[in-house]
N, C-alpha and C positions, 0 to 999 in steps of 0.2 A: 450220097454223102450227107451226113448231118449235118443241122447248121452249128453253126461256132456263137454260143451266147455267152463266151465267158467276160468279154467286154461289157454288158449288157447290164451286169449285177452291180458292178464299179460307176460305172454312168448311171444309174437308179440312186444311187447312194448318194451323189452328189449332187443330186437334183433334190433329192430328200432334204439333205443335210443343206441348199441352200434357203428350199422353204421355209424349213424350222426356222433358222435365223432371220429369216422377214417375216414369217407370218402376223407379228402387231401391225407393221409398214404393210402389206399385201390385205391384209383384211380392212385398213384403213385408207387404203387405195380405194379397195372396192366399195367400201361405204362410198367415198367420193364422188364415186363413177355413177352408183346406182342414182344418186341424188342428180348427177349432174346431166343421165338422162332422161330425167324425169322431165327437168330442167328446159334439156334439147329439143323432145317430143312434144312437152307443154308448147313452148314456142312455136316450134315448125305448125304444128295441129292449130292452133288459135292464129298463125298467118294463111294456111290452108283453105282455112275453111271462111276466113275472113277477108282483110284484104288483099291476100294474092289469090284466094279461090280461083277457081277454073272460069267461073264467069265474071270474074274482074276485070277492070283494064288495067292494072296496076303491073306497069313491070312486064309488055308486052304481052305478047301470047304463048309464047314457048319453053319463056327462064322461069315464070314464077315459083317454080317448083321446087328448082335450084337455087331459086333468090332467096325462098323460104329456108330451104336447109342453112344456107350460107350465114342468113341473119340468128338463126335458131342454134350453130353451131354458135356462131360465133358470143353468144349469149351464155350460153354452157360452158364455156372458157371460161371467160370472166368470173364466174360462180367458182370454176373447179381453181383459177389461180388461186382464190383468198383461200378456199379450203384447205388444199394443201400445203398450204404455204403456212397456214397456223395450226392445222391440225397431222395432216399426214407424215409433212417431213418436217417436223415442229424443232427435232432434235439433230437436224445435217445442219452444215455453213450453209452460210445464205449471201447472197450477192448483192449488192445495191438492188433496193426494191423495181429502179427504171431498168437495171442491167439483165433482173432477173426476167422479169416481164416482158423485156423483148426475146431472151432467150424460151418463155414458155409460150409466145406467143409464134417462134418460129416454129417450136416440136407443133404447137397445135395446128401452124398453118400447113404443117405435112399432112396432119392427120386430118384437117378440113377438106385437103384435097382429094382424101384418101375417100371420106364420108361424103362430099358431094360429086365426087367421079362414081361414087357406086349410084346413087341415085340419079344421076344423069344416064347412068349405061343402061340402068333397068328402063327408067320413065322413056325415054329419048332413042336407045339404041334400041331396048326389045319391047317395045311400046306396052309397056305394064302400066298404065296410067289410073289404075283405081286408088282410091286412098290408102287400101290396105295395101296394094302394093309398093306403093310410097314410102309404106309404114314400114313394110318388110325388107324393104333394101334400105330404110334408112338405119334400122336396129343391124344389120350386116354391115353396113358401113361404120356406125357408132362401136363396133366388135373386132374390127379390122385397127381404125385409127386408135382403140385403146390399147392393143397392143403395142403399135408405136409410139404413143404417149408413155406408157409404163417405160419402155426402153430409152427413150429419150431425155425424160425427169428425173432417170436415177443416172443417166449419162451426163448431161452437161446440163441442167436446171439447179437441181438440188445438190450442192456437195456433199459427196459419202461421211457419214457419222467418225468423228476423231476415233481412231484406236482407244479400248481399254486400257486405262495406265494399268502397268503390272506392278510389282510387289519390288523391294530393293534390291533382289537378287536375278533379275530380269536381263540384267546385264550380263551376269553373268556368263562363263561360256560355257557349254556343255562338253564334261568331260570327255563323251565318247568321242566327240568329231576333230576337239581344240588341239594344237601339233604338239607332239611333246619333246 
């Protein structure tokens, strides 16, 4: 039996048609993102290699890895709040700047979890301990948590853009449907 793609065509469409309508916001995200792991990696790399390096005492024997990500993440927040916040979602409502920030500080402390659980499982669980591998679970976990960042700052951070006022016949009702 064939398969049945006729749902297939209708779901492309609206995934199109949601694009198109974000694309400034989606392309302005990802400016954000790209910057903010520059950001991420600059940090974690200059704690790394510095003072939580492998031959440090700083921060026991075990965590500095994670201590690294954690402070490195948490740096890239910071950066990516004011960003978006003046550039991304320049044009949604906006919450009390202290309201806002704990609400972006909670999406990010998912997604912190999300990026130093991956670099704790690779380092710690399947003992991948080289730098590159560091590196590489940490840009997989930096790719993970921006997907729930993305979901979470157009969910409860940033409020959705006001409707387009329509024209003065907006009210009106349409013939087809109105009782008669």
């Amino acid at each position: 039996m064939a398969p049945n793609y006729r749902g297939l065509g209708s779901s492309l469409v609206t995934v199109v048609g949601w694009v198109r309508a974000r694309v400034g916001e989606l392309t302005r995200f990802g400016i954000v993102g790209v910057a903010g792991i520059v950001v991420n990696l600059g940090v974690f790399n200059l704690l790394r290699l510095g003072p939580l390096a492998p031959d440090a005492t700083v921060a026991g024997d075990d965590d500095r890895v994670v201590t690294a990500k954690v402070i490195a993440t948490a740096a890239s927040i910071l950066f990516a709040w004011v960003a978006h916040r003046e550039w991304t979602y320049r044009g949604r409502g906006r919450h009390r700047p202290a309201r806002e920030l704990v609400l972006f500080g909670l999406v990010n402390g998912a997604a912190l979890i999300i990026e130093a659980g991956t670099v704790a499982l690779s380092h710690h669980g399947w003992g991948l301990t080289s730098l590159l591998a560091d590196n590489v679970a940490s840009l997989v976990g930096i790719a993970l948590g921006t997907i729930a960042r993305y979901v979470g700052y157009s969910l409860f951070v940033f409020e959705a853009p006001a409707p387009a006022v329509l024209g003065d016949d907006a009210g009106a009702a349409d013939p087809r449907t109105s009782p008669r």
